[in-house]
C-alpha positions in Angstrom: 20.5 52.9 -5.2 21.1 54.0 -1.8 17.7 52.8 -0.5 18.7 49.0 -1.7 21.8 49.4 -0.5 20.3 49.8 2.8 17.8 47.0 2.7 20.4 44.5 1.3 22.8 45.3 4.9 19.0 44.9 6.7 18.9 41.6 5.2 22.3 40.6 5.8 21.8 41.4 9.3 18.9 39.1 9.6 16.4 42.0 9.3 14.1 40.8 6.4 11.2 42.5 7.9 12.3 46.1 8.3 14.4 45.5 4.7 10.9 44.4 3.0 9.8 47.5 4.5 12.2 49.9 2.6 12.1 48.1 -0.7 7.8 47.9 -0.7 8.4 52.1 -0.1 11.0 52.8 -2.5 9.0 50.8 -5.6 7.0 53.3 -6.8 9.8 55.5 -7.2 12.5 53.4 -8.3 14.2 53.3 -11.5 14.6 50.9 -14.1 18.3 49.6 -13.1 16.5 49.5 -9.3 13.4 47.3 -10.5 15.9 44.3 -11.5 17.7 44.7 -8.5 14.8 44.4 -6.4 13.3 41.7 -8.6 16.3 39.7 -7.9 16.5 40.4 -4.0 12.6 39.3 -4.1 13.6 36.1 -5.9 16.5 35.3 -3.4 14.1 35.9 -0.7 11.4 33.3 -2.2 9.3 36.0 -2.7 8.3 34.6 -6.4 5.3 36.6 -7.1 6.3 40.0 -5.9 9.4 39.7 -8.4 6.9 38.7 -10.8 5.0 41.8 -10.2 7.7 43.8 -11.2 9.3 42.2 -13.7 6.1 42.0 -15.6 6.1 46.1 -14.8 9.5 46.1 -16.9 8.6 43.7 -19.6 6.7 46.6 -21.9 9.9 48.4 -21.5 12.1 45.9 -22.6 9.7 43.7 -24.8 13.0 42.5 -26.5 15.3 41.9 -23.9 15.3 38.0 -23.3 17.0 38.6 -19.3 13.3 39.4 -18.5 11.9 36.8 -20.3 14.4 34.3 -18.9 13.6 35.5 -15.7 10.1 35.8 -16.1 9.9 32.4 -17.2 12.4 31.0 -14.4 9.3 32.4 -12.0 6.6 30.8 -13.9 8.1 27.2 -13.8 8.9 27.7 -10.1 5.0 28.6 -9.7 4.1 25.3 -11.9 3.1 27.6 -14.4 4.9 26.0 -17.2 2.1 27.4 -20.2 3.6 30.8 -19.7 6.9 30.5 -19.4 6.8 28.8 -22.8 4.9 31.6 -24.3 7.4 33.3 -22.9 10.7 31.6 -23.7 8.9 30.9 -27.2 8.9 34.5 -27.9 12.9 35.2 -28.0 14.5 35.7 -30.5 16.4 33.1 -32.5 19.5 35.3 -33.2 19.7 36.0 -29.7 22.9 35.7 -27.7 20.6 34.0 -24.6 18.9 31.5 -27.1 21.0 28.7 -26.5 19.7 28.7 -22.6 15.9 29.6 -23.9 16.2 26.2 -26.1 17.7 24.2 -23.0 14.8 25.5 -21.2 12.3 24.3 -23.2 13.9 21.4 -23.8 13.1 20.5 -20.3 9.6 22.4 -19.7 8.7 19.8 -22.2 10.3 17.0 -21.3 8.4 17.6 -18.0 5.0 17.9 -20.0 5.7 14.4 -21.5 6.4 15.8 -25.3 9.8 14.0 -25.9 9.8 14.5 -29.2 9.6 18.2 -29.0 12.3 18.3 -26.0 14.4 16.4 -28.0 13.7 18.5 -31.3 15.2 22.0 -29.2 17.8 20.5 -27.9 19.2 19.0 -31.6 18.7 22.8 -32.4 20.5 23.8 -29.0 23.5 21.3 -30.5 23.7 23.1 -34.3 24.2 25.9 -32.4 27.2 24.8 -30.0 28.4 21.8 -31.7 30.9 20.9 -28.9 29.0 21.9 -25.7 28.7 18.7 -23.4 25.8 19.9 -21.4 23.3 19.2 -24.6 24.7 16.2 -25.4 24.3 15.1 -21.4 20.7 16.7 -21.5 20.2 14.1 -25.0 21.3 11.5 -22.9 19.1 11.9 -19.4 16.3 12.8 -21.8 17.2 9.1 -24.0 17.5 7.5 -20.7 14.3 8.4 -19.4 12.4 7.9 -21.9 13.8 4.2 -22.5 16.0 4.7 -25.9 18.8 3.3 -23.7 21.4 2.6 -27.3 20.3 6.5 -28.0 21.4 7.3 -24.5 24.3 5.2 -24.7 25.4 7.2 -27.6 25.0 10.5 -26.0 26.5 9.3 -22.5 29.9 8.4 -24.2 30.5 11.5 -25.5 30.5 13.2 -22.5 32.4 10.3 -20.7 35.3 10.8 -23.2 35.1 14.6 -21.4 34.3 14.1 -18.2 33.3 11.2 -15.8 31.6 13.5 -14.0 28.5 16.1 -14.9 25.9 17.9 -13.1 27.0 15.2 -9.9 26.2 12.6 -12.4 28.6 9.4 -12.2 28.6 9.0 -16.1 30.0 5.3 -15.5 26.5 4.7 -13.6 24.3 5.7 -16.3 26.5 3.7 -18.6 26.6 0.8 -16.9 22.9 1.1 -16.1 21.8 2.0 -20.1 23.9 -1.0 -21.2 22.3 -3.2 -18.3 18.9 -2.3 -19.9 19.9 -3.5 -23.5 21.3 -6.8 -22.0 24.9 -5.8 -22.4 25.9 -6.9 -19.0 29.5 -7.6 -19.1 30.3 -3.8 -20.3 27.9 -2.4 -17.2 29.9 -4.6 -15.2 33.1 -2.9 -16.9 31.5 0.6 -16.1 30.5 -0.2 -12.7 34.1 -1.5 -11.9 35.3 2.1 -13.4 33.3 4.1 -10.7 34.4 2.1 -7.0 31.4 3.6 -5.1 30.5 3.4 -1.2 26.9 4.3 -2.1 24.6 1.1 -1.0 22.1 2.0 -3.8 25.2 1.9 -6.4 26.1 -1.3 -4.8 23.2 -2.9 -5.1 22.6 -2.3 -8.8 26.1 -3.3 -9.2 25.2 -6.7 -7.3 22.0 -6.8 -9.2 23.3 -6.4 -12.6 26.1 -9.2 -11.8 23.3 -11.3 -11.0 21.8 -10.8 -14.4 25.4 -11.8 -16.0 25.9 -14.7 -13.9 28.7 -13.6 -11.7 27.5 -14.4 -8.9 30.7 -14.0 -6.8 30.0 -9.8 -8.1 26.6 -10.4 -6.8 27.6 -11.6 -3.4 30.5 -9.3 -2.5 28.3 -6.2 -3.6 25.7 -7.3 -1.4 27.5 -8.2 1.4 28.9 -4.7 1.0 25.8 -3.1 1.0 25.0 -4.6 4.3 28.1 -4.3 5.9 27.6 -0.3 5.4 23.7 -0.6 5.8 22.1 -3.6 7.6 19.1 -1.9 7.5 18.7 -2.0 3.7 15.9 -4.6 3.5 15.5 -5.6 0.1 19.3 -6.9 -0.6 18.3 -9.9 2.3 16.3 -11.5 0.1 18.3 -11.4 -3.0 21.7 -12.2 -1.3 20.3 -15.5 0.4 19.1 -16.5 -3.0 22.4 -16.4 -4.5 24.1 -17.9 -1.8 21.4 -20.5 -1.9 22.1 -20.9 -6.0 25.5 -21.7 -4.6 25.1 -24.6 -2.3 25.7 -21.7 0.8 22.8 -23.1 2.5 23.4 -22.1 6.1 24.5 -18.8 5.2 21.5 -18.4 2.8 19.3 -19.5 5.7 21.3 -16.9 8.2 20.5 -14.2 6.1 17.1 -14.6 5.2 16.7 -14.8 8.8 18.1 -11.4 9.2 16.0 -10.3 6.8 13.4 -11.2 8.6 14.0 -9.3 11.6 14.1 -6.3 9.5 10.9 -6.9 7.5 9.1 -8.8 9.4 6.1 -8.4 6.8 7.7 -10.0 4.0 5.9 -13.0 2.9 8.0 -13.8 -0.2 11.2 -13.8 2.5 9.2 -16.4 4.7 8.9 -18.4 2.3 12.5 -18.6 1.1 13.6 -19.0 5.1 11.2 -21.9 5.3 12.5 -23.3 2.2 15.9 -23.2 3.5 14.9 -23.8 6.9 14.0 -27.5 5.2 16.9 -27.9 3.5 19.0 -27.9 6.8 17.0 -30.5 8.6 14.5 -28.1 10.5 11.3 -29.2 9.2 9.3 -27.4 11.4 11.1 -24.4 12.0 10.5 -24.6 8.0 6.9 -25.0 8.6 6.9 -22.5 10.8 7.9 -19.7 8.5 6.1 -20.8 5.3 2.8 -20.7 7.7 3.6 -17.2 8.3 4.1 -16.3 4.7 0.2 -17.5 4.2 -0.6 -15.6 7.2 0.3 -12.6 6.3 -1.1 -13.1 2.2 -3.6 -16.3 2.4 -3.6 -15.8 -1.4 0.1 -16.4 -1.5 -0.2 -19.3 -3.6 3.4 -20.6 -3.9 3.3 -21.0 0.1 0.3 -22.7 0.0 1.6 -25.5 -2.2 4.6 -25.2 -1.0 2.9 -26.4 2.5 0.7 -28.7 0.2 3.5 -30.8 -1.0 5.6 -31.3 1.9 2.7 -32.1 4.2 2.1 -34.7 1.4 5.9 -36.0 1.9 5.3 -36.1 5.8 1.9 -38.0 4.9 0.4 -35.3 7.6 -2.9 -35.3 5.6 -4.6 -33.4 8.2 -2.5 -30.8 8.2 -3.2 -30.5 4.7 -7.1 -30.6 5.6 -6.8 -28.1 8.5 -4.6 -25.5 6.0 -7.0 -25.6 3.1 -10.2 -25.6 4.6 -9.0 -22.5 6.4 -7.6 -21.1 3.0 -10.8 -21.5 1.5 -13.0 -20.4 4.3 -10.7 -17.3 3.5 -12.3 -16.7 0.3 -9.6 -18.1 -1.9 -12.1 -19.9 -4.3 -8.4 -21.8 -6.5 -9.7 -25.1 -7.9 -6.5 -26.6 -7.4 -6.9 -26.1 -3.5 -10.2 -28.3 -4.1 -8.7 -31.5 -5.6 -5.8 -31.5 -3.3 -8.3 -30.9 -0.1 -10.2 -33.9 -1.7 -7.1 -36.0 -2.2 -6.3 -35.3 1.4 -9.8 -36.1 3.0 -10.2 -39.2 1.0 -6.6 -39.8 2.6 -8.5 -39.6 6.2 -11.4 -41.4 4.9 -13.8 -38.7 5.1 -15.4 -40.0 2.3 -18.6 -37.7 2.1 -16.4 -34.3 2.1 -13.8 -35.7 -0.2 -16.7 -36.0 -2.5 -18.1 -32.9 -2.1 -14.7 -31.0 -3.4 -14.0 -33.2 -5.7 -17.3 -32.2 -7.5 -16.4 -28.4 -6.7 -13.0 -29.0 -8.5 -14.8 -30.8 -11.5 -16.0 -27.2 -12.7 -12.2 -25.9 -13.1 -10.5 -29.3 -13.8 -13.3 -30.6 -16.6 -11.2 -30.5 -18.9 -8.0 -32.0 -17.2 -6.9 -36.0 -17.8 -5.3 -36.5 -14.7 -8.3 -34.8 -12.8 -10.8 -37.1 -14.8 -8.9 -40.2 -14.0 -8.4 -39.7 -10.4 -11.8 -38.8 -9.8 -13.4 -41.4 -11.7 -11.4 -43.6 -9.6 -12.8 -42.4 -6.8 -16.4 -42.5 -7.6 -15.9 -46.0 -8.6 -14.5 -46.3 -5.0 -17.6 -44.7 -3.9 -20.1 -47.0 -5.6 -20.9 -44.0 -8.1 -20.8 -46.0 -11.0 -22.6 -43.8 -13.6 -21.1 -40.8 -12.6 -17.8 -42.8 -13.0 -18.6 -44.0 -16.4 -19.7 -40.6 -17.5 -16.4 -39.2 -16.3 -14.1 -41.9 -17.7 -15.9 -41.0 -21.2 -15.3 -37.5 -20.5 -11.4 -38.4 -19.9 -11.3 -41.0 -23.1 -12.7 -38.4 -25.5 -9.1 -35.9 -24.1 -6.9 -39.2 -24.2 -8.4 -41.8 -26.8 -5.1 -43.6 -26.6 -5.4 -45.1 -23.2 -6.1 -48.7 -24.3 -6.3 -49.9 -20.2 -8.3 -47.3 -18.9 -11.0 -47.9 -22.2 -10.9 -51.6 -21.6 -11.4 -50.6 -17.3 -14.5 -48.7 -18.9 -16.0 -51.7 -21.0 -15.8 -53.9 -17.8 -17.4 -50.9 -16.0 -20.5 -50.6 -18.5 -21.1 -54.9 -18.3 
């Protein structure tokens, strides 16, 4: 052993090269004891394959003793090789005193491959073996958990929580509170959040978020405010915390803080929207406008902004904005049949007759089948001197709404 004696002192001197060296020299010669030595100053070098080489060179030696195999197959998964290293861990034997990892390490090679069922099959097996170890019954519950059998996790997760609160740097309170969160058991995640007080924003915000699902909106608010006070920079809480603070009649600070958003994420359309929303609310109508313009800017198939502009143009009676907005939507390619009738409305509005027409036919081929389309725009073509058309669109309406005695007696006088 005196020649990996010498390299380990190389190597604790920062001499790897001159170490590799002695250890690449001495191989050939070295005895069995020596190869797992070296195999394992290989593996805490990263050299992976090389202590593959040579535990492979010992395996027909000891074709019984799982420490190879282990370690053998603790190479292959590092080398994504996970077909052999569950030949490999397969090949064990069940009485031996190792088997209890080999199970735990197939449990996860195939939890990794996808086949729950199997992973969850070794480590029942792993549990009939060591009844009262907490690590299987954690590993049931991340496997549970991740796979979506949140009441199985749940299960699992409280038996270790009656041992520790803490495992493998696992805050077992989070995983409960998030597993009951999932099966719509808010109030006890709420309980297991409030167990684990965490300065962690992404804790926070789940904790926020999962108030928000319960209603407690004062939980909601005081997480998030929280998470920005220790991280202003965490974008996606913005949008969420101006909501709630809207919900609550907090309109200027809903409008504050969407703002901010903003100025973080200054891509966010759905944010836009909700600051020009709010930006309404407080009086600044075009401010409002402003914002909700740049939400369709950035996504012109952002429908909720577009009717969003639609409607209050409508309010203001600013018909041509209304023009100006959807021809410029449509020229975009957005071919929504709704954006026809209202551009229609709007240009019949500004008297443009001719164009108004025009849309309204192009709407006809989504709205055929709609009353309050057929009525309107029978109307119109009345308006228009289009009397056929009209009658053969008010018959098209009367056959969806038989009951409307005024508009079938309109009709009669129409056909005289």
């Amino acid at each position: 052993m005196e020649k990996i004696y010498r390299a380990i002192d190389l190597i604790e001197q920062n001499n790897t090269e001159e170490a590799l060296r002695i250890l690449a020299n001495h191989l050939p010669h070295a005895e069995e004891e020596e190869l797992f030595t070296i195999a394992d100053l290989y593996q805490e070098l990263g050299l992976i394959t090389e202590a593959k080489e040579v535990l492979y060179d010992l395996l027909p030696k000891y074709p019984d003793e799982a420490d190879v195999k282990i370690a053998l197959a603790e190479i292959h998964i590092d080398l994504e090789e996970d077909p052999e290293a569950i030949e490999l861990l397969n090949s064990i034997n069940e009485k031996d005193p190792q088997y209890l990892s080999v199970l735990l390490l197939l449990a996860d090679l195939y939890q990794a491959q996808g086949l729950f069922e199997v992973a969850e099959q070794k480590l029942l097996q792993a549990k009939q073996l060591e009844p009262s170890e907490l690590l299987i019954d954690f590993a049931l519950a991340e496997l549970a958990f991740s796979n979506g059998e949140y009441q199985k996790a749940i299960t699992h997760y409280e038996k270790v929580y009656r041992e520790q609160k803490v495992f493998a740097a696992i805050d077992i309170s989070h995983r409960l509170a998030e597993a009951n969160a999932s099966i719509g058991e808010f109030e006890t995640a709420l309980e297991h959040y409030q167990t684990a007080e965490s300065d962690d924003t992404e804790t926070l915000f789940r904790y926020g978020f999962i108030g928000f699902q319960a209603n407690r909106l004062d939980i909601a608010i005081k997480s998030w405010e929280k998470v920005l006070e220790l991280d202003p920079e965490y974008p996606s809480v913005y949008q969420y915390l101006a909501e709630v603070y809207e919900s609550e009649g907090l309109i200027p600070e809903a409008y504050s803080t969407a703002k901010k958003g903003l100025a973080m994420d200054s891509l966010n359309k759905d944010l836009f929207l909700l600051a020009g929303m709010l930006a309404r609310k407080i009086g600044e109508s075009e401010k409002g406008y402003q914002f909700v313009r740049e939400a369709v800017a950035i996504d012109p198939g952002f429908k909720e902004a577009v009717l969003f502009l639609v409607e209050n143009y409508k309010d203001d009676e600013d018909f041509q904005a209304i023009i100006d907005l959807l021809t410029h939507i449509i020229d975009q390619g957005e071919e929504d049949g709704y954006y026809k009738w209202e551009l229609a409305k709007a240009l019949e509005k500004e008297e443009e007759y001719q164009q108004a027409l025009k849309f309204y036919q192009d709407a006809y081929n989504t709205f055929k089948d709609d009353s309050d389309f057929l009525k309107e725009y029978g109307y119109f073509l009345v308006e228009e001197g289009r009397k056929n058309d009209a009658i053969s669109i008010f018959t098209r309406y009367l056959a969806i709404e038989p009951s409307d005695t005024e508009l079938e007696a309109y009709l009669s006088r129409l056909k005289a």
